[in-house]
C-alpha positions in Angstrom: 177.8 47.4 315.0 174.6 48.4 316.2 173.1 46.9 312.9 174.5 43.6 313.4 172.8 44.2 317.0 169.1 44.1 315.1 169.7 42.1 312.8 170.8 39.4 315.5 167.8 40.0 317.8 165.2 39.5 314.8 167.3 36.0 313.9 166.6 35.1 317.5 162.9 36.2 317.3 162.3 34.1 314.4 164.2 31.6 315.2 162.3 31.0 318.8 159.3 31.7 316.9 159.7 28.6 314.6 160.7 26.5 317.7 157.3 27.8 319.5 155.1 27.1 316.5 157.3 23.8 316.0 156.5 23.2 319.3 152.7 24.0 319.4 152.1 21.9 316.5 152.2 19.1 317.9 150.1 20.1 320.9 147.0 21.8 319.0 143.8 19.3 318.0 143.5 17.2 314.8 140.8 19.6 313.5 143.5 22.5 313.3 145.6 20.8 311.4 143.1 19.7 308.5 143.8 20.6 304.9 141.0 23.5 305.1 142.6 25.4 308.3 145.5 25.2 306.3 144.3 27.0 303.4 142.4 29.5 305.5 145.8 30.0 307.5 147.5 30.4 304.4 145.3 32.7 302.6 144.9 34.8 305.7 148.9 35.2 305.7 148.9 36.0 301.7 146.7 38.7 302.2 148.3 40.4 304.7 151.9 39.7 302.5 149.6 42.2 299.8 148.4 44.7 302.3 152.3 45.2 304.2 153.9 45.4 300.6 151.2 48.0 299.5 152.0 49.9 302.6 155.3 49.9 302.1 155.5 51.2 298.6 153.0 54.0 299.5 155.0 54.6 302.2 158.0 54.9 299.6 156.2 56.9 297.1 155.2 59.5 299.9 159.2 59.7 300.6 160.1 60.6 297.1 157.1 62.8 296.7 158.3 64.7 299.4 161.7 64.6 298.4 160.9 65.9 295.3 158.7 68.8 296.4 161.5 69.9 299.5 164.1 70.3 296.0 161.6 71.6 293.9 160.8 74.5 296.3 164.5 74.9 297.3 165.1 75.1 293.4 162.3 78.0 293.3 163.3 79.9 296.2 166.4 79.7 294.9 165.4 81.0 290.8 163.6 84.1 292.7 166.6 85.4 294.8 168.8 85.3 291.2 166.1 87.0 289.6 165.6 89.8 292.3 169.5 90.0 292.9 169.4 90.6 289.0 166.7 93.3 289.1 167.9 95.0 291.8 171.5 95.4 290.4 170.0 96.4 286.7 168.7 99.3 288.7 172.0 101.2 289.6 172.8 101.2 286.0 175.4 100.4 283.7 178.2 99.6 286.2 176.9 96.6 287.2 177.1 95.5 284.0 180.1 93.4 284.7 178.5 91.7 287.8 175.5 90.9 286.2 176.7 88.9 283.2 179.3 86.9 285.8 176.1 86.1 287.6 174.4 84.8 284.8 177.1 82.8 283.7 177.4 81.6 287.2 174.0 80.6 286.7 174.4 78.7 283.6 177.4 76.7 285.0 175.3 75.7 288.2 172.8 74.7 285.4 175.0 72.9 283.5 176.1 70.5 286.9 172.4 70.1 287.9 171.0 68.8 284.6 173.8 67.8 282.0 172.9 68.1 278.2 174.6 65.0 277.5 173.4 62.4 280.3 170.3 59.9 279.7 
């Protein structure tokens, strides 16, 4: 609900700022309306169309890159607690034999559902 909220209130801001430029028009001076304001205007407007959308995907790509690095370093932390948990329990010997090879398989199966062999 509170989406449909916005999204009414920026209708209504456009909308009333269409009527107030609607309504303006008609009250600014002949030499603000020629063909060369116009194209100014216009190329003013394109340009900052180009700056907002490069904004926006930098934005995006600084998202993702952090997305990726928060996984990547969960993914490590992670690899180094199996690793040590592995070390530590080859230490007490042969009985942990059992243990160890279920954690490796355990291991392989989380593998497995992270990055399938057979997906594109």
């Amino acid at each position: 609900m509170r989406t449909i909220a916005i999204s009414m209130i920026v209708f209504v801001c456009l909308f009333g700022g269409a009527l107030v430029g609607m309504f303006l028009c008609s009250a600014l001076p002949e030499d603000y309306l020629s063909r060369d304001s116009k194209d100014l205007a216009m190329n003013i407007v394109v340009g900052l169309m180009a700056v907002m959308a490069a904004l926006v995907l930098g934005l995006m790509i600084s998202s993702a890159q952090d997305s990726f690095n928060t996984k990547r370093s969960e993914i490590v932390e992670l690899s180094a607690k199996i690793i040590s948990l592995d070390c530590i329990s080859a230490q007490y010997g042969p009985e942990t034999k059992e243990a160890r090879e279920l954690l490796r398989s355990g291991v392989v199966l989380m593998l497995n559902q992270m990055w399938p062999e057979d997906s594109s």
